[in-house]
DRENGU-69552 format. One record per atom (N, C-alpha, C): x, y, z; residue in three letters. Coordinates in steps of 0.001 Angstrom, whole numbers, padded with zeros to 6 digits, always signed. Atoms other than C-alpha are relative to their C-alpha. Example, Ala and Ser with C-alpha at 12.3 -4.5 7.8 and 13.67 -1.06 7.14 Angstrom:
<pts>
+000890-001190+000000ALA;+012300-004500+007800ALA;+000900+001200+000000ALA;-000820-001190-000060SER;+013670-001060+007140SER;-000770+001090+000730SER;
</pts>
This chain:
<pts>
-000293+000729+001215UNK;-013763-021631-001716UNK;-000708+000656-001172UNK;+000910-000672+001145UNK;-014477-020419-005018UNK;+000523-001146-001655UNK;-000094+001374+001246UNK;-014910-022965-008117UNK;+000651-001226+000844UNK;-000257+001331-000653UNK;-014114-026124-005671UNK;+001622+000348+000166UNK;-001278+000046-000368UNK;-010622-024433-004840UNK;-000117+001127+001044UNK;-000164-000667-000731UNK;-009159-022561-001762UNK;+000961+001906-000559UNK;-000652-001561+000552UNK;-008430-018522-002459UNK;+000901+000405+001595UNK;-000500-000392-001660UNK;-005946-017338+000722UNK;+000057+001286-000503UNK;+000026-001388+000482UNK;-005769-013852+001116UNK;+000447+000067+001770UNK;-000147-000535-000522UNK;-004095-012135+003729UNK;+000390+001657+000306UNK;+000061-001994-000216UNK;-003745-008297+005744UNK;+000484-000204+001455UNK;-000436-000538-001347UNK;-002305-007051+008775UNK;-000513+000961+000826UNK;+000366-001375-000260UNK;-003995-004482+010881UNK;+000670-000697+001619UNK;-000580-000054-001303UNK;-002545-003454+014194UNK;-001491+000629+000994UNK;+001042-000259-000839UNK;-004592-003148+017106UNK;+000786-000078+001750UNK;-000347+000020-001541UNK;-004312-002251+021301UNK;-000553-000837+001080UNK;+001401+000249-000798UNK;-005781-003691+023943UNK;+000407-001245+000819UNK;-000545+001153-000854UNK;-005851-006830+026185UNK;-000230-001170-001198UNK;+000094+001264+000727UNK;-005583-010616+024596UNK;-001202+000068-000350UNK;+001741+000046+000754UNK;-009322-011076+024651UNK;-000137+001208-000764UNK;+000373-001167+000888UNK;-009968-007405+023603UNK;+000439-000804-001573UNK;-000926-000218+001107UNK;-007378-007801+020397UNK;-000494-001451-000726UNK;+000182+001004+000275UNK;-008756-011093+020176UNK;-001679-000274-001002UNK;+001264-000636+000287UNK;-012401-009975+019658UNK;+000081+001053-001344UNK;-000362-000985+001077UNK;-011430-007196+017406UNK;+000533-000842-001410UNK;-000441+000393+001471UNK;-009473-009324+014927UNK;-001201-001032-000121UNK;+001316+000792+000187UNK;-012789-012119+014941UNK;-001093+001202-001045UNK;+000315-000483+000184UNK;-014862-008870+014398UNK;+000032+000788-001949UNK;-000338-000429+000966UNK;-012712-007265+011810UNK;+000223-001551-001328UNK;-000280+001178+001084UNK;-011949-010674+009505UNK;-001751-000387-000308UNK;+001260+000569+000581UNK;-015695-011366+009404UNK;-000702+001426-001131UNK;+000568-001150+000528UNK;-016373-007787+008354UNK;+001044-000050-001969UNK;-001018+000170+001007UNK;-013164-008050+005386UNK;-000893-001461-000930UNK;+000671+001238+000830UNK;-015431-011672+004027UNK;-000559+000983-001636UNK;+000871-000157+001280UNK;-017491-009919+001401UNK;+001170+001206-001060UNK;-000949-000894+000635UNK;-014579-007100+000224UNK;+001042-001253-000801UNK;-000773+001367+000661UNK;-012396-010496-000578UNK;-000845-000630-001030UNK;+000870+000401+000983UNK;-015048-012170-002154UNK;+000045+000259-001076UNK;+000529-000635+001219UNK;-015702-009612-004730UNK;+001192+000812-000357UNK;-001324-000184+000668UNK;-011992-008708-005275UNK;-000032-000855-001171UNK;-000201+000456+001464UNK;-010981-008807-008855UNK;+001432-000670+000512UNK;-001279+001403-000759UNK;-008394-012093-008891UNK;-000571-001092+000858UNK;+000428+001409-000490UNK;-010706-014297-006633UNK;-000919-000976-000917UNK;+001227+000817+000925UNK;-013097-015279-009736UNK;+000931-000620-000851UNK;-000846+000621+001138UNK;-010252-017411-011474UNK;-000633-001210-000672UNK;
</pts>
């Protein structure tokens, strides 16, 4: 949330692997993408 409202933001990355693996990986990768969103110009409205 930024100023008491919800910002969505989505991305696609492709990935291999088993359920858990691919499952782990996108957890991994979306926590790592938090602070690049954040500080995108367009989320400070």
């Amino acid at each position: 949330m930024r100023n008491d409202r919800i910002v969505p933001f989505t991305e696609t990355s492709h990935v291999t692997g088993s359920r858990n693996g691919i499952r782990y990986h996108a957890a991994g990768y979306a926590l790592s993408r938090i602070e690049h969103y954040f500080n995108a110009p367009g989320s400070r409205r």
